[in-house]
N, C-alpha and C positions, 0 to 999 in steps of 0.2 A: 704648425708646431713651433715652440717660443725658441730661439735657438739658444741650446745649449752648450755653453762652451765647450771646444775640441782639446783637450790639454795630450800633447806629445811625449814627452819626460814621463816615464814610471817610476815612482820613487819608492818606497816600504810606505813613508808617510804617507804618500797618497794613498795605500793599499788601506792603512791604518783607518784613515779620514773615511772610507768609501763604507769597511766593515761597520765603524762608529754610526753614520748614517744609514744606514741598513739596518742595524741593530735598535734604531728609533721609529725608523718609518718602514717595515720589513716588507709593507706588500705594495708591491707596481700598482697594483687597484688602487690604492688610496692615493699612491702618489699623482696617476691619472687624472682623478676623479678629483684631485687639489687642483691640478692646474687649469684642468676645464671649468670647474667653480670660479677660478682667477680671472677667468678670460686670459688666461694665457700669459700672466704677469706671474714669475718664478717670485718675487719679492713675495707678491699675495699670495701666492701659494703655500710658499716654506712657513709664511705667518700662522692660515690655514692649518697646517700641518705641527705647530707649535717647536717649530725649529727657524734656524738661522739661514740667512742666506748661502753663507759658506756650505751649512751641511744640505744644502737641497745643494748646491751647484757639485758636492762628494756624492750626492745620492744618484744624481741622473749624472755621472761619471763614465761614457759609454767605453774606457780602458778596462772597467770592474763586473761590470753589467753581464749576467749572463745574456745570451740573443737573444733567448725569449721574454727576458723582460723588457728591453728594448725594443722589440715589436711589439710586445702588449700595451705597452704607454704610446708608441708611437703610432697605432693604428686606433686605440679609444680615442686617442686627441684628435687625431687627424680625421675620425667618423664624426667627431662632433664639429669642428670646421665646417665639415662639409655638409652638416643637419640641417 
């Protein structure tokens, strides 16, 4: 899995940022299915995805994520690693 930055601070902003990329890219499936297309590169991904680096690194934000979306990307990625 590409490692995703940890960010500590919750701020409204960042709540703002996370809704914003969510509201672009709304399903874990596509977001998955971007970065296994990547090889695992979040740049090629987000490109994939027709957004910015910033709003993929708000999107996979695991302070916002419900768990089960963070399992669901985190176990497709990780089933294809291991393919």
């Amino acid at each position: 899995m590409p490692a995703i930055p940890v960010l500590h601070s919750c701020t409204q902003e960042d709540s703002i940022r996370f809704k914003a990329a969510k509201w672009l890219v709304p399903s874990p499936h596509d977001v998955a299915d971007a970065i296994i297309w990547a090889g695992h590169d979040l740049h090629m991904a987000a490109d994939h995805l027709w957004i910015d680096d910033s709003t993929m690194t708000a999107r996979l934000d695991r302070r916002f994520m419900h768990p089960a979306e963070r399992v669901l990307i985190h176990r497709k990625v990780s089933a294809e690693l291991h393919a």
